[in-house]
matplotlib code that plots the C-alpha trace (Angstrom):
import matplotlib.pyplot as plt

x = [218.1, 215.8, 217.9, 216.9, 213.6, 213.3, 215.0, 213.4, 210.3, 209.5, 211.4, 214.5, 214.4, 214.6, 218.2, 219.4, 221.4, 224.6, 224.2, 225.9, 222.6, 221.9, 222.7, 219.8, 221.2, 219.8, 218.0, 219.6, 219.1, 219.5, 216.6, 214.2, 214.7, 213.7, 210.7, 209.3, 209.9, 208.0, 205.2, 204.8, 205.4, 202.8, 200.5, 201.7, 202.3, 205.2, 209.3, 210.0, 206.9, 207.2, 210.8, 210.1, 207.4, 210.1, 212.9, 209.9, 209.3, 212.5, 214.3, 217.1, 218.2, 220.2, 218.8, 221.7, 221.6, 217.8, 218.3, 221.1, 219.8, 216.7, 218.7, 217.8, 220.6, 220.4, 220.7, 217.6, 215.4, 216.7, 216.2, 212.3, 211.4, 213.0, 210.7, 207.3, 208.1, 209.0, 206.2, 203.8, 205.2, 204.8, 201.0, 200.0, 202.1, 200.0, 196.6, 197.4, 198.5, 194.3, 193.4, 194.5, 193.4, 189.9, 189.3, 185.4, 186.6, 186.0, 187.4, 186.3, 187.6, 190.5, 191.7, 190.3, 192.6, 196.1, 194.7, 194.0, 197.3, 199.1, 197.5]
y = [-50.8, -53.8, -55.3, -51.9, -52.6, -56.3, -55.4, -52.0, -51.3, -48.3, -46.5, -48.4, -46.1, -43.3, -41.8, -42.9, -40.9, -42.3, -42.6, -39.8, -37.9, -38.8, -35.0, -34.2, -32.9, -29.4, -29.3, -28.3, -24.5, -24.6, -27.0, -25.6, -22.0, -23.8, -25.6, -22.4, -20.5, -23.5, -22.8, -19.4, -19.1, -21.3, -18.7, -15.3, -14.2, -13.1, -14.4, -11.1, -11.1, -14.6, -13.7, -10.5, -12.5, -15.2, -12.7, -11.5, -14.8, -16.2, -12.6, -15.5, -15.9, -13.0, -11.6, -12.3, -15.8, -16.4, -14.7, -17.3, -20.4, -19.4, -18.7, -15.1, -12.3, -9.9, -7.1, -8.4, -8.5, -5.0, -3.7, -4.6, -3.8, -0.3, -0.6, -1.1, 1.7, 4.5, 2.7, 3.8, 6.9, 8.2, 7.0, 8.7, 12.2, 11.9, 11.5, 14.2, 16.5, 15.6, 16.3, 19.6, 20.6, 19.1, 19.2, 18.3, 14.8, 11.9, 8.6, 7.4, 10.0, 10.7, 7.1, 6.7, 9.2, 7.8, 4.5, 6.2, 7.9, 4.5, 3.0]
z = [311.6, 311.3, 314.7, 316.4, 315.2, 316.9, 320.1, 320.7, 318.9, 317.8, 320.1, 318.9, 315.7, 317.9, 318.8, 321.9, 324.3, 323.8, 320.1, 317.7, 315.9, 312.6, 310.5, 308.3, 305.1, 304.2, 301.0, 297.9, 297.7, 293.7, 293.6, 296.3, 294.7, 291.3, 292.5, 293.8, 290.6, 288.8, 291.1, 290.8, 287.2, 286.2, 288.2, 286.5, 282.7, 282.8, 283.6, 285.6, 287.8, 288.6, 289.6, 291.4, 293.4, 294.1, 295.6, 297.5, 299.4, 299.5, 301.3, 302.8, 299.2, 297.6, 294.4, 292.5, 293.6, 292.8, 289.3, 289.0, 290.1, 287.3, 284.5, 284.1, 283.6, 286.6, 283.4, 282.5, 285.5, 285.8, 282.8, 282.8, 286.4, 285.5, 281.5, 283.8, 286.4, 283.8, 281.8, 284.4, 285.4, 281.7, 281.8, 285.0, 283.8, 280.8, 282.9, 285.1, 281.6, 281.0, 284.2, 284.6, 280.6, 281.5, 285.5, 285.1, 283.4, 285.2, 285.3, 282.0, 279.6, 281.2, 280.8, 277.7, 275.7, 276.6, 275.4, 271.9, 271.9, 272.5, 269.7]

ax = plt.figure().add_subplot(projection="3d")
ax.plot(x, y, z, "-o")
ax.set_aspect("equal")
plt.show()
């Protein structure tokens, strides 16, 4: 390299024609998915949203693979994305159940009482 560097300059770091390309490697997948979950975790609460947001970004990785490469059991990621859905659905069935007893509520007191009935 340092020869290239004396005869050629610059340019002599540059591939010539007749020269075989230098291969770049491809990053490590296991370590760029991990950097990125680093990232991202350190910006959200909780292990599951910071993995959702990650297999949301990174759609050329396979969900299996990501939940892999983090250490978190696919059971497990499924398990509380499917807690937080039924979690809400219960919540809004309950608002509406208020809604329809008490049509002149507004916002306030109909979000109120399933926040007293959690309790």
């Amino acid at each position: 390299m340092a020869k290239q560097w004396e005869l050629y300059g610059e340019s002599g770091l540059q591939s010539c024609p007749g020269c075989p390309k230098r291969q770049i490697k491809p990053q490590d997948p296991h370590y760029f998915i991990k950097y990125h979950y680093e990232r991202i975790k350190h910006q959200v609460t909780s292990t599951i949203k910071a993995a959702t947001e990650l297999i949301q970004q990174l759609p050329e990785y396979s969900t299996r693979f990501i939940l892999h490469t983090i250490g978190l059991a696919k059971s497990v990621y499924y398990y509380h994305l499917n807690q937080d859905k039924q979690k809400d659905e219960r919540l809004l069935n309950h608002i509406k159940l208020i809604k329809q007893a008490h049509p002149n509520y507004g916002y306030r007191p109909s979000n109120l009482r399933p926040k007293k009935m959690k309790g």
